[in-house]
ROPAMAR-10479 format. One record per residue: residue number from 1; x, y, z of N, C-alpha, C, O, CB in turn. Coordinates in steps of 0.2 Angstrom, whole numbers, m for minus. Glycine has a CB too. Example, Ala and Ser with C-alpha at 12.3 -4.5 7.8 and 13.67 -1.06 7.14 Angstrom:
% residues 2
+-----+-------+-------+-------+-------+-------+-------+-------+-------+-------+-------+-------+-------+-------+-------+-------+
|   k |   n.u |   n.v |   n.w |  ca.u |  ca.v |  ca.w |   c.u |   c.v |   c.w |   o.u |   o.v |   o.w |  cb.u |  cb.v |  cb.w |
+-----+-------+-------+-------+-------+-------+-------+-------+-------+-------+-------+-------+-------+-------+-------+-------+
|   1 |    66 |   m28 |    39 |    62 |   m22 |    39 |    66 |   m16 |    39 |    71 |   m17 |    42 |    57 |   m22 |    45 |
|   2 |    64 |   m11 |    35 |    68 |    m5 |    36 |    64 |     0 |    39 |    67 |     6 |    40 |    70 |    m3 |    29 |
+-----+-------+-------+-------+-------+-------+-------+-------+-------+-------+-------+-------+-------+-------+-------+-------+
This chain:
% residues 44
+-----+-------+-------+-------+-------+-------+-------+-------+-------+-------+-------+-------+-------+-------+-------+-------+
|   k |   n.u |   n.v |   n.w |  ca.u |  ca.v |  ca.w |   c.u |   c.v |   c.w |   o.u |   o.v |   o.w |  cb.u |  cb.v |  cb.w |
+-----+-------+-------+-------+-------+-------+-------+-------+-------+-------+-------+-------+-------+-------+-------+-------+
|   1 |    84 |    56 |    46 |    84 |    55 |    39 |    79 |    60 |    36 |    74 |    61 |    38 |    82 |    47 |    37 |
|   2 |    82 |    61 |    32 |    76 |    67 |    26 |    68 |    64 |    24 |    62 |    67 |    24 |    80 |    68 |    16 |
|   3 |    70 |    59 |    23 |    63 |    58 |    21 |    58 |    55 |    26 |    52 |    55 |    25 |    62 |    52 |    16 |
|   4 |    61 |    54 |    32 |    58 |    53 |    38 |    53 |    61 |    42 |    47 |    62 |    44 |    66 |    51 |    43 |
|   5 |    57 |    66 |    42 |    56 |    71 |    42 |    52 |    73 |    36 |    49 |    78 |    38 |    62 |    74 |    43 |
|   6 |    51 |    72 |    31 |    46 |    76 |    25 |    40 |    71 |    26 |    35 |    71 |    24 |    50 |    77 |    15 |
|   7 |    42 |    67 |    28 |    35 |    62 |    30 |    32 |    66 |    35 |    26 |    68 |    34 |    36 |    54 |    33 |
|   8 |    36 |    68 |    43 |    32 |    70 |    47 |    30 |    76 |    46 |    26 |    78 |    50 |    33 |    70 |    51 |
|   9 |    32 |    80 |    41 |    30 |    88 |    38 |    23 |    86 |    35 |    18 |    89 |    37 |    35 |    93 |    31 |
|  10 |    23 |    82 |    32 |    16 |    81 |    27 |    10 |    76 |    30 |     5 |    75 |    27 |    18 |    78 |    18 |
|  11 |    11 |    73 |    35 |     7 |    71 |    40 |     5 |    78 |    43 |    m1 |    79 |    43 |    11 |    65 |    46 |
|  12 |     8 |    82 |    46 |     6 |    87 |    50 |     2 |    93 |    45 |    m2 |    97 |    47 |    13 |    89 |    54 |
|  13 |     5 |    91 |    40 |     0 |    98 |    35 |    m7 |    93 |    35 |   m13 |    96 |    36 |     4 |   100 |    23 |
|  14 |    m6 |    89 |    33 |   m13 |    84 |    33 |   m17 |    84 |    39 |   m24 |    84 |    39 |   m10 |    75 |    31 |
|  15 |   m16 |    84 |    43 |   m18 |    85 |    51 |   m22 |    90 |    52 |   m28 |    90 |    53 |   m12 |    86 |    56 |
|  16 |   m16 |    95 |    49 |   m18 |   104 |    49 |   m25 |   104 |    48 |   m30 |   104 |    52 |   m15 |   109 |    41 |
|  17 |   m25 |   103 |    40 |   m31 |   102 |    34 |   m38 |   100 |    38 |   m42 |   103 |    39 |   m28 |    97 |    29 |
|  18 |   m37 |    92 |    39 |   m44 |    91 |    42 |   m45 |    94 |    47 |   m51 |    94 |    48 |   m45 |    85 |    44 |
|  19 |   m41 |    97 |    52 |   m45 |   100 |    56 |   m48 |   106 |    54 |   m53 |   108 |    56 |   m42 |   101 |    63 |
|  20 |   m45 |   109 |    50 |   m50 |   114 |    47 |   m55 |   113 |    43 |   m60 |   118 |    41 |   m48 |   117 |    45 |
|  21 |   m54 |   106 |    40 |   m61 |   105 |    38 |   m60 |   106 |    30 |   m66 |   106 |    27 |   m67 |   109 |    42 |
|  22 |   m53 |   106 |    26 |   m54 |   106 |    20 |   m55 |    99 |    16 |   m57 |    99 |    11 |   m48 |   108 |    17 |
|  23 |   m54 |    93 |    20 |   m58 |    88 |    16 |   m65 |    86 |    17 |   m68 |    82 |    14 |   m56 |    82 |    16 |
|  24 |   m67 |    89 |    21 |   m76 |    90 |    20 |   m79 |    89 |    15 |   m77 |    93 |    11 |   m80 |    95 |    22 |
|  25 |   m83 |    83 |    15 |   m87 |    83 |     8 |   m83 |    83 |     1 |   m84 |    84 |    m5 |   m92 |    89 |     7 |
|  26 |   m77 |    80 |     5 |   m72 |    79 |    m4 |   m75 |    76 |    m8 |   m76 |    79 |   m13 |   m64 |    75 |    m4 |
|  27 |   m78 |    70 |    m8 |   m82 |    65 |   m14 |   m86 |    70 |   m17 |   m85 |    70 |   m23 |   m87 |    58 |   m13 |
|  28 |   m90 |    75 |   m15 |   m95 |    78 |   m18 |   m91 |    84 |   m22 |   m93 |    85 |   m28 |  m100 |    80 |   m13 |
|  29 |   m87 |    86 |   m21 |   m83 |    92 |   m25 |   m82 |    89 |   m31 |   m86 |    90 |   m36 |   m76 |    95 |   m21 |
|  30 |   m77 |    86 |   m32 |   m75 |    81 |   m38 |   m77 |    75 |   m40 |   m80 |    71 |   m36 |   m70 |    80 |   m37 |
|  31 |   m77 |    75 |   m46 |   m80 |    69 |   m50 |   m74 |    67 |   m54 |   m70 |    71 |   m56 |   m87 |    71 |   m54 |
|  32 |   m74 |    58 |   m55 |   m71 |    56 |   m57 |   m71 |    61 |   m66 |   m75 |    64 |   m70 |   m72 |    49 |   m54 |
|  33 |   m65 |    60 |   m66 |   m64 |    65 |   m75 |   m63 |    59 |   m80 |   m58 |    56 |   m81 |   m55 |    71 |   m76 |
|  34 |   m69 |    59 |   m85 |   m70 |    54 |   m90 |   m65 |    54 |   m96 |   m64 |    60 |   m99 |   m77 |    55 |   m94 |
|  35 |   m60 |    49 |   m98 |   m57 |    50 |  m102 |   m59 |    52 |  m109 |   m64 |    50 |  m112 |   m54 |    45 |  m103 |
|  36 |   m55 |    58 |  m113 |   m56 |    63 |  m117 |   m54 |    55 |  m122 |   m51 |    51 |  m121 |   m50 |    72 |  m117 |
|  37 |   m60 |    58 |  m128 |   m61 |    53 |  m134 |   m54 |    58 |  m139 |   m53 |    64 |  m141 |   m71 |    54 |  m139 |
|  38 |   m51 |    54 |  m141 |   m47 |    54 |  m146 |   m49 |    54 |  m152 |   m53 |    50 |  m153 |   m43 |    51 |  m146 |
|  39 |   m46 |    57 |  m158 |   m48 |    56 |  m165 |   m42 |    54 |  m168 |   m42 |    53 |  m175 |   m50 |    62 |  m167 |
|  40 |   m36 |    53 |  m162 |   m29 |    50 |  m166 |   m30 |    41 |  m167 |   m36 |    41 |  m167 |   m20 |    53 |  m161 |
|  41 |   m29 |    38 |  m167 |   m28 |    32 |  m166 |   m24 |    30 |  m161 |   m20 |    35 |  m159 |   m26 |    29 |  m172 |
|  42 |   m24 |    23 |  m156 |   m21 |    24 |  m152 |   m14 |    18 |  m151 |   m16 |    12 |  m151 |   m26 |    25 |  m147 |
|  43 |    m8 |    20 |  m151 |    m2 |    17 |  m152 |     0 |    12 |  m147 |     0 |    15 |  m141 |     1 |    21 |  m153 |
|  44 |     1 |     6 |  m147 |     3 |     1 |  m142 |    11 |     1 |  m143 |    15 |    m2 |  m139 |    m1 |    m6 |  m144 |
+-----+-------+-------+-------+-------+-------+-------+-------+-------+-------+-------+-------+-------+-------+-------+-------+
């Protein structure tokens, strides 16, 4: 099945990745991003 197969492609890119060590210290790189203040009003 396809999505069976694009699951195991992106498990395996993910795999890739940590072993080379691109999520190292992910929390520290990024910070949560504060919602931008509006000056429109906001519509329910």
């Amino acid at each position: 099945m396809l999505s069976d197969a694009f699951a195991m492609v992106v498990e395996r890119k993910i795999r890739e990745a940590v072993e080379r060590g691109e999520f190292d210290d992910l929390s520290l790189k990024r910070q949560p991003k504060r919602p931008e203040k509006s000056s429109e009003p906001r519509t329910n």
